[in-house]
C-alpha positions in Angstrom: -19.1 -11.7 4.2 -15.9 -10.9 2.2 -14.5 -7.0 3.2 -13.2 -5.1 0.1 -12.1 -1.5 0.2 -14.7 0.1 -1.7 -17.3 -1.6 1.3 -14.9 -0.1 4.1 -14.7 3.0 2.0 -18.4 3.5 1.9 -18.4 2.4 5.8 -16.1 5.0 6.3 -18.1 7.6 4.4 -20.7 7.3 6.9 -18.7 7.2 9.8 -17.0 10.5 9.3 -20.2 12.1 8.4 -19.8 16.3 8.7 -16.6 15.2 10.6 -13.8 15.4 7.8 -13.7 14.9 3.9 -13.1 10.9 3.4 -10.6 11.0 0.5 -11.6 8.9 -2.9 -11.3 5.3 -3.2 -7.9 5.3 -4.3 -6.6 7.4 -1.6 -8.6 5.7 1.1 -7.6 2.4 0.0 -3.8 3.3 0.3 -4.2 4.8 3.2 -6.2 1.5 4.6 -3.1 -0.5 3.3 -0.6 1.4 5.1 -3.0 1.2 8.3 -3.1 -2.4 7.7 0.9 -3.0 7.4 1.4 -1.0 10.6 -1.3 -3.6 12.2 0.8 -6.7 11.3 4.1 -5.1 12.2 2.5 -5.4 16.1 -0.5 -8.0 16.2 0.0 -12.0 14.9 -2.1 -11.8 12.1 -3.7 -15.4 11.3 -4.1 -15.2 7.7 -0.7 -13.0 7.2 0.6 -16.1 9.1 3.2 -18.0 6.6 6.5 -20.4 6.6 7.3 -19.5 2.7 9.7 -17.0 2.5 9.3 -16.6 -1.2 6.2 -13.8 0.3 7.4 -10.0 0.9 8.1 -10.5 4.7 7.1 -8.3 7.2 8.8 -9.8 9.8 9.7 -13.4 11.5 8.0 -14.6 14.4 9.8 -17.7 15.2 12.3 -19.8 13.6 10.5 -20.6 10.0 7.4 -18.8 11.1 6.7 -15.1 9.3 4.0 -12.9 9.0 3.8 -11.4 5.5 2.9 -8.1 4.0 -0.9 -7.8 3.3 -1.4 -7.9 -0.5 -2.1 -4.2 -2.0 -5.4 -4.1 -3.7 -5.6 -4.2 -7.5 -9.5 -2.6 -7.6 -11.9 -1.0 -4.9 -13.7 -4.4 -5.2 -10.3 -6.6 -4.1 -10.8 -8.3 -1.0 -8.7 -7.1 2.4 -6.0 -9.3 2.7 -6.5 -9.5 6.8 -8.3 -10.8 9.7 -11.6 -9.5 9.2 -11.7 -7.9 13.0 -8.2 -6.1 12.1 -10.1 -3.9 8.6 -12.5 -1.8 11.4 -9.2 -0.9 13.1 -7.7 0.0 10.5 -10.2 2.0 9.1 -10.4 3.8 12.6 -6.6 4.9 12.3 -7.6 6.1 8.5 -10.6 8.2 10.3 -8.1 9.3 13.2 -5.8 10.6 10.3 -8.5 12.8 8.5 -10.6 13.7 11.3 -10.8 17.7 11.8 -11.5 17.5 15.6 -8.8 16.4 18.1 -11.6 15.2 20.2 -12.7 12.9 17.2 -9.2 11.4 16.4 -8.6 10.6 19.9 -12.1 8.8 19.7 -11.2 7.0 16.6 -7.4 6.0 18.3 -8.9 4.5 21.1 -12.1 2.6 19.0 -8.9 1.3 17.0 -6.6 0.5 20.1 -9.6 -1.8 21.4 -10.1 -3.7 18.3 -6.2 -4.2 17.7 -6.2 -5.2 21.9 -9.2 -7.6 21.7 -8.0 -9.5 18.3 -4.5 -9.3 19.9 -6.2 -11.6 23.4 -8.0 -14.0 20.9 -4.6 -14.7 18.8 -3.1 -15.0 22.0 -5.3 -17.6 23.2 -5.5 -19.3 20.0 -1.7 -19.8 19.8 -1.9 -21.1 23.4 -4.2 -23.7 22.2 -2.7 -24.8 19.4 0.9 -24.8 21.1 -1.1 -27.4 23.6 -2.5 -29.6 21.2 1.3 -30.0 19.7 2.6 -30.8 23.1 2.2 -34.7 23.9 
């Protein structure tokens, strides 16, 4: 199933629920962008992955390797330009940022924190595979 920001912004309507006032689309979708950029500054995003440089960087990985910035959406129905597991965590810093109760955004930072850890362990042992398989 393809993740666009009007799905995650509906998602996130019913998550925060009597909790705090989800801002409209537009809002929510920049603030989901600027969640998602501060994601890929610190996790290896697969499909940010990239060895052109002619992309808007984010930052080098290795020698010829860089992680790009996720495009910014054009509609509400634009897809998420990153690993599908890496949009929930995102969303959960958006909710940490308009949630009313400190209780809730501490709940929403840690929900976030364990889906940014456990994609971080999967990367991690996807690299190590595929840094195996290019050593004879």
């Amino acid at each position: 199933m393809t993740l666009t920001y009007c799905k995650v912004h509906t998602d996130a309507l019913l998550l925060a629920a009597g909790e705090a006032k989800t801002p409209e689309l537009e809002a929510y979708t920049t603030l989901l962008h600027q969640q998602l950029q501060t994601i890929a500054s610190n996790s290896y995003v697969l499909k940010l992955e990239t060895q052109a440089e002619d992309f808007e960087v984010l930052r080098e990985i290795s020698e010829g390797i860089y992680i790009r910035i996720p495009y910014h959406p054009e509609a509400g129905n634009s897809e998420i330009d990153i690993d599908e597991e890496l949009v929930y965590a995102a969303s959960n810093m958006v909710a940490s940022l308009i949630a009313r109760k400190q209780m809730n955004k501490e709940m929403f930072i840690k929900a976030a924190f364990e889906l940014t850890s456990a994609y971080d362990f999967k990367i991690y042992e996807t690299l190590k595979m595929r840094e195996e398989e290019d050593c004879p």
